[in-house]
C-alpha positions as CSV (number, residue, x, y, z in Angstrom):
1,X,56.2,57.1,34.5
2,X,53.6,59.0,35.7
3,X,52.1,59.8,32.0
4,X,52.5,56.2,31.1
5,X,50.6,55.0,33.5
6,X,48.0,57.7,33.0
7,X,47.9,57.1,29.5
8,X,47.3,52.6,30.6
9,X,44.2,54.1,32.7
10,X,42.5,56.4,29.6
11,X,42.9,53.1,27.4
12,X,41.4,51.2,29.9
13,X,38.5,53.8,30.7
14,X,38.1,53.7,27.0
15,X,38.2,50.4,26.4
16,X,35.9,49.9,29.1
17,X,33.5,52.8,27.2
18,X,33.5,51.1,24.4
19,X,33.0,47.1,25.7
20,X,29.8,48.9,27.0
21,X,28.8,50.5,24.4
22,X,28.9,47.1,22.9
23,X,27.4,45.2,25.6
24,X,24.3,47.9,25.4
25,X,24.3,47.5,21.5
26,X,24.3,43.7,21.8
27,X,21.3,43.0,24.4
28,X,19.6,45.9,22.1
29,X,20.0,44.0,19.1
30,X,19.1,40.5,20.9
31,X,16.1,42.1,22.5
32,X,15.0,43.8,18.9
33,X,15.0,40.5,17.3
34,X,13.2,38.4,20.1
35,X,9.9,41.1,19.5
36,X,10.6,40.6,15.8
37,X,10.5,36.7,15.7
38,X,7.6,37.0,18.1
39,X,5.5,39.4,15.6
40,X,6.7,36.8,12.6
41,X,4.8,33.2,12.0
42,X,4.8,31.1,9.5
43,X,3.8,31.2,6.0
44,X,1.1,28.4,6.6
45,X,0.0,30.1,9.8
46,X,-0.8,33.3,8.1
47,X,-2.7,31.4,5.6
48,X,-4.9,29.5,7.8
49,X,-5.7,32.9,9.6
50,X,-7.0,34.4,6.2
51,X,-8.7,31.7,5.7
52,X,-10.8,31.8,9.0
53,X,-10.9,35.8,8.7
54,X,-12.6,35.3,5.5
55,X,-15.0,32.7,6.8
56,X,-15.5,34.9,9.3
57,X,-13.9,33.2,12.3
58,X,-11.2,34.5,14.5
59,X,-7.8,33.0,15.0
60,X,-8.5,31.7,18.8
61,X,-11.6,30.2,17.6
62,X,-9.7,28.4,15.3
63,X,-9.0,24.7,15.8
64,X,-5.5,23.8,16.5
65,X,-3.3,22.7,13.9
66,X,-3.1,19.1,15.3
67,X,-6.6,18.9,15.2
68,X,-6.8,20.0,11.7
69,X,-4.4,17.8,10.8
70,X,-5.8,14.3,12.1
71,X,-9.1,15.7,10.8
72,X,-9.5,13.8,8.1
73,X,-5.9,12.3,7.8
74,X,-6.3,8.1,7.3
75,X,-4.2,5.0,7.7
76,X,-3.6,3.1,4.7
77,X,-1.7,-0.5,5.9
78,X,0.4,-1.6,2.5
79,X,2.2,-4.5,3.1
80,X,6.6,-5.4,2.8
81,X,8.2,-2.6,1.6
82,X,9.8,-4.7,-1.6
83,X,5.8,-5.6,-2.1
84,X,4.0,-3.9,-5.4
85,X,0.9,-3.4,-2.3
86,X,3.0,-0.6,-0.6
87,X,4.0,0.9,-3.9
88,X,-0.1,1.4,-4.5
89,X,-1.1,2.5,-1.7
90,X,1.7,5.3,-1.9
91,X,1.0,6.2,-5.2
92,X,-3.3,6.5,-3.8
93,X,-1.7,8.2,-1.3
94,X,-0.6,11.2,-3.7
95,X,-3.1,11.6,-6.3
96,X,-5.8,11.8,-3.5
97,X,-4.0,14.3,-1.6
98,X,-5.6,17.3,-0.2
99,X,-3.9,19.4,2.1
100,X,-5.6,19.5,5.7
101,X,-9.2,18.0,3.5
102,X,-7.5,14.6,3.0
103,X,-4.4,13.1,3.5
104,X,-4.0,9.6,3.3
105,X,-0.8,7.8,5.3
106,X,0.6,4.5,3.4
107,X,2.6,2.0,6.0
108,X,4.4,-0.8,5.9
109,X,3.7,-3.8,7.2
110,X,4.6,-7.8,7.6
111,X,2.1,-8.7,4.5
112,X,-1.2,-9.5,3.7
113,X,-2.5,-11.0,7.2
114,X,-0.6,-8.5,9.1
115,X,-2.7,-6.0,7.6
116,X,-5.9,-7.6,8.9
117,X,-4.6,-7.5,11.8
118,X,-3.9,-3.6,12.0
119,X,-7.5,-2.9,10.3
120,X,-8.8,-5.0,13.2
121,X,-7.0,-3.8,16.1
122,X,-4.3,-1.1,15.3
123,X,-5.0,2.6,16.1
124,X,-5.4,4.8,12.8
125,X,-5.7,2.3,10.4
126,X,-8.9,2.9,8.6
127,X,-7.9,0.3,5.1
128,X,-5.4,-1.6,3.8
129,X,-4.5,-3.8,1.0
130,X,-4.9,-7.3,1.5
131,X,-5.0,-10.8,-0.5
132,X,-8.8,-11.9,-0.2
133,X,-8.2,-15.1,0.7
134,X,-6.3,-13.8,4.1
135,X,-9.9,-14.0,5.3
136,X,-9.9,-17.8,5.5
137,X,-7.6,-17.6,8.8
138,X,-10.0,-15.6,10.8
139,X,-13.1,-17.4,10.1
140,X,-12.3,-19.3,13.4
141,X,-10.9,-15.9,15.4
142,X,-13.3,-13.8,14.2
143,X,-16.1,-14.9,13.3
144,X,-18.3,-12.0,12.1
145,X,-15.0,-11.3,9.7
146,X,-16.9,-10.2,6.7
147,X,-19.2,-7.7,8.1
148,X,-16.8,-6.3,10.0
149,X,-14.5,-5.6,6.8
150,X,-15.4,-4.4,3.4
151,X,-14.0,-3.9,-0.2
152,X,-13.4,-0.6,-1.4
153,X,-11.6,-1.6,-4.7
154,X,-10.5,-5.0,-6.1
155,X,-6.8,-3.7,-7.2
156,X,-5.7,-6.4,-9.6
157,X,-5.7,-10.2,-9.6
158,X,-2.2,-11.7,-8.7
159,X,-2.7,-15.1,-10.8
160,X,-1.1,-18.8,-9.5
161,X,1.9,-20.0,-11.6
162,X,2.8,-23.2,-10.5
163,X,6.3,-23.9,-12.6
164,X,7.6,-27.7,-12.5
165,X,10.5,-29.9,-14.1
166,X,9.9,-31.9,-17.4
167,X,9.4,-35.4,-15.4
168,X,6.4,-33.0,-13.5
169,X,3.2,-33.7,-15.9
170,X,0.2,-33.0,-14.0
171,X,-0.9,-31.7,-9.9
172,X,-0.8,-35.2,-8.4
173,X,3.0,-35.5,-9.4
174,X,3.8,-33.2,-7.0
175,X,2.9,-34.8,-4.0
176,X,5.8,-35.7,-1.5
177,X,8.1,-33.7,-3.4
178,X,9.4,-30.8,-2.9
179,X,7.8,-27.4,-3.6
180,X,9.0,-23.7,-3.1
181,X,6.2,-21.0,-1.6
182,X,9.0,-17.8,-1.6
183,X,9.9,-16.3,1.9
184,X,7.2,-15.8,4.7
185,X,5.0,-12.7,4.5
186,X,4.7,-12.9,0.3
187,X,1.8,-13.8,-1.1
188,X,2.7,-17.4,-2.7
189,X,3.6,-17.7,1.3
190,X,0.0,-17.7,2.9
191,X,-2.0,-18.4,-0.5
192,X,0.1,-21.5,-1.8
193,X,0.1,-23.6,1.0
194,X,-3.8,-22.9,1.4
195,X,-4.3,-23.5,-2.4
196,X,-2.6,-26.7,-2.3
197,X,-4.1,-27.9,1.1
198,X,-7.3,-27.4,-1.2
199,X,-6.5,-29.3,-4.1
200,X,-5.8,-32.5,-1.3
201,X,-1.8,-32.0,-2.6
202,X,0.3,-33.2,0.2
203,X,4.2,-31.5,-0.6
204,X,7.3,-30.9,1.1
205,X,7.1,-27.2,1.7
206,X,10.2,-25.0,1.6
207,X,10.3,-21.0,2.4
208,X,13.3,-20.0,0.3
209,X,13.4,-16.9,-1.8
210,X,12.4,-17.5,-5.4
211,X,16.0,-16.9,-6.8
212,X,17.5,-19.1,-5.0
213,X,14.7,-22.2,-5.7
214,X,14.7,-21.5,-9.5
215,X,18.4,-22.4,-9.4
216,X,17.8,-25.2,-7.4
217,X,14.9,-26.5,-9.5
218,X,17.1,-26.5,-12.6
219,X,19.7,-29.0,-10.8
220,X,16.6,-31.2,-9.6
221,X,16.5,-30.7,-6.2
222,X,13.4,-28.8,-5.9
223,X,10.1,-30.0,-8.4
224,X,8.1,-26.8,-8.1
225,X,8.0,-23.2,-7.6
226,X,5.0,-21.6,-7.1
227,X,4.6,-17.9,-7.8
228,X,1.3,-16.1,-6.8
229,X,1.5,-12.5,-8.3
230,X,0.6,-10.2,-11.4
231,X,1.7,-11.9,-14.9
232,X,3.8,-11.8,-16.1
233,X,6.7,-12.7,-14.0
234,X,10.2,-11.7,-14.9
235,X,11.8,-14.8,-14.3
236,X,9.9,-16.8,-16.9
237,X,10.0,-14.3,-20.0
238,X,13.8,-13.1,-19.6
239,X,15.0,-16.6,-18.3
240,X,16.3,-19.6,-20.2
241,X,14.7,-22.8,-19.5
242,X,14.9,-26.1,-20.9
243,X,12.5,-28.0,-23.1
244,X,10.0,-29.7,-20.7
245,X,9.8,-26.7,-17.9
246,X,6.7,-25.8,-18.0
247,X,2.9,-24.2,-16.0
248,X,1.0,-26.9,-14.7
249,X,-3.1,-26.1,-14.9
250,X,-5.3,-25.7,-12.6
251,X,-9.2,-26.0,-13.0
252,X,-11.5,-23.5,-11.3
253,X,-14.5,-25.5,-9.2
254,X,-15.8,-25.5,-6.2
255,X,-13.5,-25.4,-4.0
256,X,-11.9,-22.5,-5.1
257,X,-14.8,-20.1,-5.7
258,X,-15.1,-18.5,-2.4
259,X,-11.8,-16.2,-2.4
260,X,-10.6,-16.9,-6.1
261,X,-11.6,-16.4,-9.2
262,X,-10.8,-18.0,-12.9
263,X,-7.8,-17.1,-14.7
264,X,-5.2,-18.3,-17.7
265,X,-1.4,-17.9,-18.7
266,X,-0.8,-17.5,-22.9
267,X,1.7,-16.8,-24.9
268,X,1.6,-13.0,-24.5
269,X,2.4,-13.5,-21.3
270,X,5.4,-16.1,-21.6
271,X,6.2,-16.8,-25.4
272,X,9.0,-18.5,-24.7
273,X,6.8,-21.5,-22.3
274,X,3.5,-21.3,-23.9
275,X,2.9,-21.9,-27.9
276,X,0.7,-19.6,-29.6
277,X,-3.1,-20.3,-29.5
278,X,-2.3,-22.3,-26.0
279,X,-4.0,-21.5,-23.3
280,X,-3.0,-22.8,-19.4
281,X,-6.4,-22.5,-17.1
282,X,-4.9,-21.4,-13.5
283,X,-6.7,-19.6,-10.5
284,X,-6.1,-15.9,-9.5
285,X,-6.5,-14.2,-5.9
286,X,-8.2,-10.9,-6.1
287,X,-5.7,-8.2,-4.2
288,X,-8.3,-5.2,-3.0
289,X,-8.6,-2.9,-1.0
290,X,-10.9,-3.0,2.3
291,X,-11.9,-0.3,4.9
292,X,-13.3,-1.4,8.2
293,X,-17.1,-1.5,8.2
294,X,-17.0,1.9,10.1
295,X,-21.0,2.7,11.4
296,X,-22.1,5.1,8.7
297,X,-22.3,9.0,10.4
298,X,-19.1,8.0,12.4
299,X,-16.1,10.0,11.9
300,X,-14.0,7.1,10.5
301,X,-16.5,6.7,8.2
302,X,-16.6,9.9,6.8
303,X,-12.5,10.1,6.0
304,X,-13.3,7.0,4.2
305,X,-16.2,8.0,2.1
306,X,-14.2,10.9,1.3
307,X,-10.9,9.1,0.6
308,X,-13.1,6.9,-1.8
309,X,-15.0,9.8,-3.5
310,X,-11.2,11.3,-4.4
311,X,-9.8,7.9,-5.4
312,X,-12.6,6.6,-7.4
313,X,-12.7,10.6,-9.7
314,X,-9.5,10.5,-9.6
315,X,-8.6,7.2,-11.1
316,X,-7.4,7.8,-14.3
317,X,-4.6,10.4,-12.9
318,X,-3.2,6.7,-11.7
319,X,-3.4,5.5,-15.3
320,X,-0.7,7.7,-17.3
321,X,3.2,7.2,-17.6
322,X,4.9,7.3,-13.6
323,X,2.6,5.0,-12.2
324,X,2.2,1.2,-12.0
325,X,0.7,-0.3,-14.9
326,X,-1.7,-2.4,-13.4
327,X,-3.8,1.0,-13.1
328,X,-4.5,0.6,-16.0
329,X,-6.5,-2.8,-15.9
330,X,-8.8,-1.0,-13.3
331,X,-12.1,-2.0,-13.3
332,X,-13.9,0.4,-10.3
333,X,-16.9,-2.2,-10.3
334,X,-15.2,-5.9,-10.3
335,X,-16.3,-7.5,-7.1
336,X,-14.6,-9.1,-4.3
337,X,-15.3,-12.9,-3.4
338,X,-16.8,-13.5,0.7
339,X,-16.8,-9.7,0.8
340,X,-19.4,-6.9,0.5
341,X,-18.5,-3.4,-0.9
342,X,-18.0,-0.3,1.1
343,X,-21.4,1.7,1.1
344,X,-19.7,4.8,0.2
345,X,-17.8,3.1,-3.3
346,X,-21.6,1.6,-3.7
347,X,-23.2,5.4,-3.8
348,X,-19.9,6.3,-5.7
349,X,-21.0,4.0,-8.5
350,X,-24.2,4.0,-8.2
351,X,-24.2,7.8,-8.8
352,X,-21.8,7.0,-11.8
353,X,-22.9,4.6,-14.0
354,X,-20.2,2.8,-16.7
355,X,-20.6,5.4,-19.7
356,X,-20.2,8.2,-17.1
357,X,-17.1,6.8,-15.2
358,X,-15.9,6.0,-19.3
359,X,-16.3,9.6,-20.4
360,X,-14.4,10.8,-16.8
Protein backbone atom coordinates (compact mmCIF):
# COMPACT_ATOMS: atom_id res chain seq x y z
CA UNK A 1 0.00 0.00 0.00
CA UNK A 2 2.63 1.97 1.02
CA UNK A 3 4.58 1.67 -2.56
CA UNK A 4 1.38 2.28 -4.34
CA UNK A 5 0.76 5.18 -2.93
CA UNK A 6 4.39 6.25 -3.22
CA UNK A 7 4.49 5.36 -6.61
CA UNK A 8 0.66 7.92 -7.17
CA UNK A 9 2.97 10.80 -5.50
CA UNK A 10 6.24 10.34 -8.17
CA UNK A 11 3.49 10.37 -11.04
CA UNK A 12 2.12 13.29 -9.65
CA UNK A 13 5.53 15.06 -8.84
CA UNK A 14 6.20 14.19 -12.47
CA UNK A 15 3.35 15.12 -13.93
CA UNK A 16 3.51 18.20 -12.20
CA UNK A 17 7.42 18.53 -13.71
CA UNK A 18 6.44 18.14 -16.76
CA UNK A 19 2.91 20.49 -16.83
CA UNK A 20 5.70 23.01 -15.93
CA UNK A 21 7.99 22.44 -18.13
CA UNK A 22 5.15 23.09 -20.51
CA UNK A 23 3.73 26.02 -18.93
CA UNK A 24 7.51 27.62 -19.12
CA UNK A 25 7.81 26.41 -22.82
CA UNK A 26 4.39 27.92 -23.68
CA UNK A 27 4.67 31.64 -22.25
CA UNK A 28 8.32 31.19 -23.92
CA UNK A 29 6.98 30.57 -27.13
CA UNK A 30 3.98 33.24 -26.73
CA UNK A 31 6.48 35.76 -25.49
CA UNK A 32 9.09 34.82 -28.61
CA UNK A 33 6.43 35.49 -31.09
CA UNK A 34 4.84 38.78 -29.54
CA UNK A 35 8.85 40.45 -30.09
CA UNK A 36 8.68 38.76 -33.53
CA UNK A 37 5.30 40.19 -34.74
CA UNK A 38 6.50 43.46 -33.18
CA UNK A 39 9.93 43.46 -35.35
CA UNK A 40 7.59 42.31 -38.60
CA UNK A 41 5.30 45.09 -40.67
CA UNK A 42 3.91 44.96 -43.65
CA UNK A 43 5.04 44.54 -47.06
CA UNK A 44 3.65 48.16 -48.00
CA UNK A 45 5.13 49.54 -44.81
CA UNK A 46 8.55 48.49 -45.61
CA UNK A 47 8.20 49.95 -48.98
CA UNK A 48 7.10 53.26 -48.05
CA UNK A 49 10.14 53.41 -45.55
CA UNK A 50 12.59 52.76 -48.62
CA UNK A 51 10.99 55.04 -50.32
CA UNK A 52 11.50 57.99 -47.80
CA UNK A 53 15.12 56.47 -46.91
CA UNK A 54 15.99 57.02 -50.40
CA UNK A 55 14.56 60.45 -50.59
CA UNK A 56 16.33 61.02 -47.69
CA UNK A 57 13.55 61.28 -45.09
CA UNK A 58 13.20 59.23 -41.97
CA UNK A 59 10.25 57.10 -41.12
CA UNK A 60 8.80 59.45 -38.14
CA UNK A 61 9.09 62.25 -40.52
CA UNK A 62 6.98 60.49 -42.69
CA UNK A 63 3.37 61.42 -43.10
CA UNK A 64 0.88 59.03 -41.93
CA UNK A 65 -0.62 56.62 -44.07
CA UNK A 66 -4.16 58.22 -43.83
CA UNK A 67 -2.78 61.25 -44.79
CA UNK A 68 -1.15 59.78 -47.78
CA UNK A 69 -3.98 58.27 -48.68
CA UNK A 70 -6.62 61.18 -48.83
CA UNK A 71 -3.71 63.03 -50.44
CA UNK A 72 -4.73 63.14 -53.60
CA UNK A 73 -7.67 60.53 -53.43
CA UNK A 74 -11.13 62.23 -55.22
CA UNK A 75 -14.85 61.61 -55.31
CA UNK A 76 -16.29 60.78 -58.40
CA UNK A 77 -20.51 60.87 -57.94
CA UNK A 78 -21.75 58.29 -60.90
CA UNK A 79 -25.22 57.98 -60.74
CA UNK A 80 -27.93 54.40 -60.16
CA UNK A 81 -26.01 51.61 -60.04
CA UNK A 82 -27.99 49.84 -63.22
CA UNK A 83 -26.94 53.44 -64.97
CA UNK A 84 -24.11 53.30 -67.91
CA UNK A 85 -22.79 56.83 -65.70
CA UNK A 86 -21.61 54.56 -62.79
CA UNK A 87 -20.11 52.02 -65.11
CA UNK A 88 -17.84 55.14 -66.58
CA UNK A 89 -16.84 56.55 -63.90
CA UNK A 90 -15.59 53.11 -62.57
CA UNK A 91 -13.94 52.19 -65.46
CA UNK A 92 -12.01 56.29 -65.21
CA UNK A 93 -11.58 55.11 -62.01
CA UNK A 94 -9.08 52.24 -63.00
CA UNK A 95 -7.19 53.37 -65.99
CA UNK A 96 -6.29 56.66 -63.95
CA UNK A 97 -5.21 54.79 -61.01
CA UNK A 98 -2.01 55.60 -59.25
CA UNK A 99 -1.35 54.20 -56.09
CA UNK A 100 -1.08 56.88 -53.11
CA UNK A 101 -0.47 59.69 -56.50
CA UNK A 102 -4.16 59.32 -57.55
CA UNK A 103 -6.88 57.37 -56.76
CA UNK A 104 -10.12 58.25 -57.89
CA UNK A 105 -13.44 56.90 -55.79
CA UNK A 106 -16.67 56.21 -58.23
CA UNK A 107 -20.19 56.31 -56.02
CA UNK A 108 -23.42 55.72 -56.44
CA UNK A 109 -26.03 57.93 -56.36
CA UNK A 110 -30.00 58.70 -56.99
CA UNK A 111 -29.19 60.11 -60.73
CA UNK A 112 -28.22 62.98 -62.48
CA UNK A 113 -29.62 65.86 -60.06
CA UNK A 114 -28.55 64.03 -57.07
CA UNK A 115 -25.14 64.33 -58.26
CA UNK A 116 -25.37 68.13 -58.34
CA UNK A 117 -26.37 68.01 -55.36
CA UNK A 118 -23.26 66.05 -53.78
CA UNK A 119 -20.77 68.30 -56.02
CA UNK A 120 -22.50 71.26 -54.30
CA UNK A 121 -22.76 70.30 -50.83
CA UNK A 122 -21.43 66.64 -50.10
CA UNK A 123 -17.94 66.15 -48.42
CA UNK A 124 -15.26 64.53 -50.94
CA UNK A 125 -16.94 64.86 -53.95
CA UNK A 126 -14.78 66.78 -56.21
CA UNK A 127 -16.87 65.59 -59.98
CA UNK A 128 -19.41 63.76 -61.10
CA UNK A 129 -21.37 62.77 -64.18
CA UNK A 130 -24.33 64.56 -64.79
CA UNK A 131 -27.06 65.31 -67.72
CA UNK A 132 -26.35 69.01 -68.73
CA UNK A 133 -29.61 70.03 -68.68
CA UNK A 134 -29.89 69.10 -64.74
CA UNK A 135 -28.65 72.70 -64.57
CA UNK A 136 -32.07 74.17 -65.49
CA UNK A 137 -33.46 73.25 -61.82
CA UNK A 138 -30.96 75.27 -60.01
CA UNK A 139 -31.01 78.41 -61.98
CA UNK A 140 -33.60 79.61 -59.24
CA UNK A 141 -31.59 77.78 -56.08
CA UNK A 142 -28.41 78.60 -57.15
CA UNK A 143 -28.06 81.22 -58.98
CA UNK A 144 -24.30 81.58 -59.85
CA UNK A 145 -24.71 77.65 -60.95
CA UNK A 146 -22.40 77.80 -63.86
CA UNK A 147 -19.41 79.39 -62.42
CA UNK A 148 -19.57 77.42 -59.60
CA UNK A 149 -19.46 74.15 -61.80
CA UNK A 150 -17.42 73.24 -64.83
CA UNK A 151 -17.01 70.56 -67.64
CA UNK A 152 -14.21 68.41 -67.56
CA UNK A 153 -15.34 66.13 -70.51
CA UNK A 154 -18.58 65.89 -72.54
CA UNK A 155 -18.92 61.86 -72.26
CA UNK A 156 -21.38 61.03 -74.99
CA UNK A 157 -24.68 62.46 -76.12
CA UNK A 158 -27.73 60.32 -74.90
CA UNK A 159 -30.18 61.23 -77.95
CA UNK A 160 -34.38 61.66 -77.39
CA UNK A 161 -36.38 58.74 -78.94
CA UNK A 162 -39.74 59.56 -78.64
CA UNK A 163 -41.58 56.08 -79.93
CA UNK A 164 -45.54 56.39 -80.68
CA UNK A 165 -48.48 54.06 -82.05
CA UNK A 166 -49.51 54.19 -85.86
CA UNK A 167 -52.63 56.65 -85.18
CA UNK A 168 -49.53 58.98 -83.42
CA UNK A 169 -48.30 61.09 -86.67
CA UNK A 170 -46.73 64.16 -85.46
CA UNK A 171 -45.73 66.05 -81.56
CA UNK A 172 -49.11 67.78 -81.19
CA UNK A 173 -50.92 64.31 -81.25
CA UNK A 174 -49.63 63.59 -78.21
CA UNK A 175 -51.11 66.03 -76.17
CA UNK A 176 -53.66 64.69 -73.38
CA UNK A 177 -52.53 61.31 -73.95
CA UNK A 178 -50.65 59.34 -72.24
CA UNK A 179 -46.83 59.23 -72.29
CA UNK A 180 -44.22 57.02 -70.46
CA UNK A 181 -40.85 58.95 -68.93
CA UNK A 182 -39.22 55.35 -67.27
CA UNK A 183 -38.87 55.22 -63.44
CA UNK A 184 -37.67 58.41 -61.41
CA UNK A 185 -34.00 59.10 -61.17
CA UNK A 186 -33.30 57.90 -65.21
CA UNK A 187 -32.57 60.25 -67.49
CA UNK A 188 -35.87 60.27 -69.74
CA UNK A 189 -37.26 61.04 -65.96
CA UNK A 190 -35.92 64.63 -65.41
CA UNK A 191 -35.08 65.46 -69.25
CA UNK A 192 -38.54 64.34 -70.79
CA UNK A 193 -40.83 66.03 -68.88
CA UNK A 194 -38.58 69.33 -69.24
CA UNK A 195 -38.24 68.68 -73.08
CA UNK A 196 -41.86 68.38 -73.55
CA UNK A 197 -42.75 71.26 -71.11
CA UNK A 198 -40.48 73.07 -73.92
CA UNK A 199 -42.15 72.05 -76.93
CA UNK A 200 -45.65 73.57 -75.12
CA UNK A 201 -46.82 69.50 -75.14
CA UNK A 202 -49.28 69.11 -72.44
CA UNK A 203 -49.33 64.89 -71.65
CA UNK A 204 -50.46 62.64 -69.12
CA UNK A 205 -47.22 61.60 -67.56
CA UNK A 206 -46.58 58.11 -66.25
CA UNK A 207 -43.27 56.84 -64.21
CA UNK A 208 -43.43 53.12 -65.15
CA UNK A 209 -40.34 51.12 -66.13
CA UNK A 210 -39.81 50.95 -69.89
CA UNK A 211 -40.64 47.21 -70.10
CA UNK A 212 -43.57 47.29 -68.73
CA UNK A 213 -44.93 50.60 -71.02
CA UNK A 214 -43.72 49.07 -74.25
CA UNK A 215 -46.15 46.18 -73.51
CA UNK A 216 -48.74 48.44 -72.69
CA UNK A 217 -48.22 50.71 -75.75
CA UNK A 218 -48.63 47.71 -77.99
CA UNK A 219 -52.30 46.97 -76.41
CA UNK A 220 -53.06 50.93 -76.77
CA UNK A 221 -53.21 51.99 -73.48
CA UNK A 222 -50.14 54.11 -73.49
CA UNK A 223 -49.37 56.50 -76.92
CA UNK A 224 -45.70 57.12 -76.22
CA UNK A 225 -42.59 56.08 -74.75
CA UNK A 226 -39.88 58.29 -74.52
CA UNK A 227 -36.33 57.05 -74.12
CA UNK A 228 -33.42 59.57 -73.48
CA UNK A 229 -30.10 57.55 -73.75
CA UNK A 230 -27.15 56.39 -76.17
CA UNK A 231 -28.57 54.80 -79.65
CA UNK A 232 -29.27 52.55 -80.18
CA UNK A 233 -31.69 51.11 -77.77
CA UNK A 234 -32.15 47.40 -77.45
CA UNK A 235 -35.74 47.41 -77.40
CA UNK A 236 -36.28 48.83 -80.86
CA UNK A 237 -33.53 46.72 -82.93
CA UNK A 238 -34.24 43.16 -81.26
CA UNK A 239 -38.02 43.87 -80.86
CA UNK A 240 -40.97 43.18 -83.16
CA UNK A 241 -43.17 45.98 -83.91
CA UNK A 242 -45.99 46.54 -86.12
CA UNK A 243 -46.24 48.54 -89.30
CA UNK A 244 -46.97 52.17 -88.17
CA UNK A 245 -44.69 52.24 -84.75
CA UNK A 246 -42.58 54.53 -85.39
CA UNK A 247 -39.82 57.88 -83.96
CA UNK A 248 -41.57 61.02 -84.07
CA UNK A 249 -39.00 64.11 -85.07
CA UNK A 250 -38.04 66.70 -83.34
CA UNK A 251 -36.52 70.06 -84.86
CA UNK A 252 -33.57 71.65 -83.07
CA UNK A 253 -34.37 75.79 -82.47
CA UNK A 254 -34.29 77.97 -80.09
CA UNK A 255 -35.62 76.65 -77.46
CA UNK A 256 -33.61 73.86 -77.14
CA UNK A 257 -30.06 75.26 -77.75
CA UNK A 258 -29.08 76.11 -74.34
CA UNK A 259 -28.45 72.41 -72.78
CA UNK A 260 -28.98 70.37 -76.09
CA UNK A 261 -27.63 69.88 -79.03
CA UNK A 262 -28.78 68.54 -82.71
CA UNK A 263 -29.02 65.00 -83.38
CA UNK A 264 -30.71 62.08 -85.84
CA UNK A 265 -31.92 58.35 -85.66
CA UNK A 266 -31.18 56.20 -89.27
CA UNK A 267 -31.22 53.09 -90.33
CA UNK A 268 -27.91 51.92 -88.87
CA UNK A 269 -29.26 52.57 -85.86
CA UNK A 270 -32.82 50.83 -86.16
CA UNK A 271 -33.18 48.98 -89.65
CA UNK A 272 -36.04 47.52 -88.82
CA UNK A 273 -38.14 51.36 -88.06
CA UNK A 274 -36.15 53.55 -90.27
CA UNK A 275 -35.80 52.84 -94.24
CA UNK A 276 -32.53 53.30 -95.67
CA UNK A 277 -31.44 56.89 -96.75
CA UNK A 278 -34.15 58.15 -93.96
CA UNK A 279 -33.12 60.29 -91.64
CA UNK A 280 -35.37 61.27 -88.19
CA UNK A 281 -33.99 64.89 -86.79
CA UNK A 282 -34.28 64.46 -82.81
CA UNK A 283 -32.44 66.43 -80.00
CA UNK A 284 -29.53 64.91 -77.77
CA UNK A 285 -28.48 65.85 -74.08
CA UNK A 286 -24.78 66.10 -73.77
CA UNK A 287 -23.88 63.57 -70.52
CA UNK A 288 -20.26 65.17 -69.22
CA UNK A 289 -18.39 65.23 -66.72
CA UNK A 290 -18.04 68.41 -64.32
CA UNK A 291 -15.64 69.20 -61.34
CA UNK A 292 -16.49 71.99 -58.95
CA UNK A 293 -14.95 75.34 -59.94
CA UNK A 294 -12.32 74.65 -57.17
CA UNK A 295 -10.00 78.26 -56.69
CA UNK A 296 -6.97 77.41 -58.76
CA UNK A 297 -3.75 76.75 -56.18
CA UNK A 298 -6.30 75.03 -53.80
CA UNK A 299 -5.84 71.59 -52.87
CA UNK A 300 -9.03 70.34 -54.48
CA UNK A 301 -7.97 71.80 -57.42
CA UNK A 302 -4.84 70.19 -57.72
CA UNK A 303 -6.37 66.39 -57.38
CA UNK A 304 -8.44 67.50 -60.20
CA UNK A 305 -5.92 68.89 -62.49
CA UNK A 306 -4.14 65.84 -61.92
CA UNK A 307 -7.11 63.42 -62.24
CA UNK A 308 -7.61 65.29 -65.64
CA UNK A 309 -3.96 65.22 -66.83
CA UNK A 310 -4.19 61.09 -66.31
CA UNK A 311 -7.59 60.82 -67.91
CA UNK A 312 -7.19 62.96 -70.74
CA UNK A 313 -3.25 60.81 -71.71
CA UNK A 314 -4.76 58.12 -70.90
CA UNK A 315 -7.85 58.02 -73.07
CA UNK A 316 -7.26 55.65 -75.52
CA UNK A 317 -6.54 52.73 -72.78
CA UNK A 318 -10.56 53.31 -72.42
CA UNK A 319 -10.99 52.68 -76.08
CA UNK A 320 -9.85 48.80 -76.61
CA UNK A 321 -12.01 45.53 -76.09
CA UNK A 322 -13.32 45.48 -71.96
CA UNK A 323 -14.51 48.79 -71.89
CA UNK A 324 -17.76 50.57 -72.93
CA UNK A 325 -17.90 51.38 -76.46
CA UNK A 326 -19.02 54.77 -76.27
CA UNK A 327 -15.10 55.49 -75.58
CA UNK A 328 -14.67 55.22 -78.53
CA UNK A 329 -16.77 58.21 -79.94
CA UNK A 330 -14.59 60.46 -77.56
CA UNK A 331 -14.02 63.62 -78.63
CA UNK A 332 -11.65 65.37 -75.62
CA UNK A 333 -12.62 68.89 -77.12
CA UNK A 334 -16.61 68.78 -77.89
CA UNK A 335 -18.05 71.45 -75.60
CA UNK A 336 -20.69 71.54 -73.09
CA UNK A 337 -23.83 73.89 -73.62
CA UNK A 338 -24.44 76.86 -70.38
CA UNK A 339 -21.06 75.42 -69.15
CA UNK A 340 -17.40 76.59 -69.30
CA UNK A 341 -14.43 74.04 -69.31
CA UNK A 342 -12.28 73.19 -66.34
CA UNK A 343 -9.05 75.35 -66.63
CA UNK A 344 -6.91 72.48 -66.07
CA UNK A 345 -8.67 70.17 -69.36
CA UNK A 346 -8.26 73.94 -71.14
CA UNK A 347 -4.18 73.84 -70.48
CA UNK A 348 -4.53 69.99 -71.20
CA UNK A 349 -5.57 70.79 -74.66
CA UNK A 350 -4.18 73.67 -75.25
CA UNK A 351 -0.84 72.07 -74.63
CA UNK A 352 -2.09 69.19 -77.05
CA UNK A 353 -3.35 70.27 -80.11
CA UNK A 354 -5.69 67.64 -82.36
CA UNK A 355 -2.64 66.01 -84.50
CA UNK A 356 -0.86 65.54 -81.13
CA UNK A 357 -3.78 64.06 -79.03
CA UNK A 358 -4.31 61.80 -82.79
CA UNK A 359 -0.78 60.50 -82.78
CA UNK A 360 -1.14 59.65 -78.64
Amino acid sequence: MRRGGADRNLIHRRAWQMNSSFGRWTLFAFAASISLLLTLRPAWVEARAKTFKAQGVSVHQAPKPQDTMNAWTIGLAGGLIEGAPIRLAAEMARVVDDGDNLHVLPIVTRGPTENVNSLLYLRGVDAAIINSDVLEEYRSQVPDIQRRLAYVLNLFPSELHIFVRPEVSKLSDLVGKKVNFNTQGTAAAYSGPLIFSRLGLDVEQTFIPHQVALEQMRKGDIAAVVFITSKPVDAFVRGHWDPGFKFLPVLYDGKLEDYYVPAFLDASDYPSLIKPGERVPTIAVPTALVAFNWAPKSNRFGRVARFVDRLFSRIESLQVAGFDPKWKSINLAATVPGLSRFPAAQAWLDAHPPATQASQ
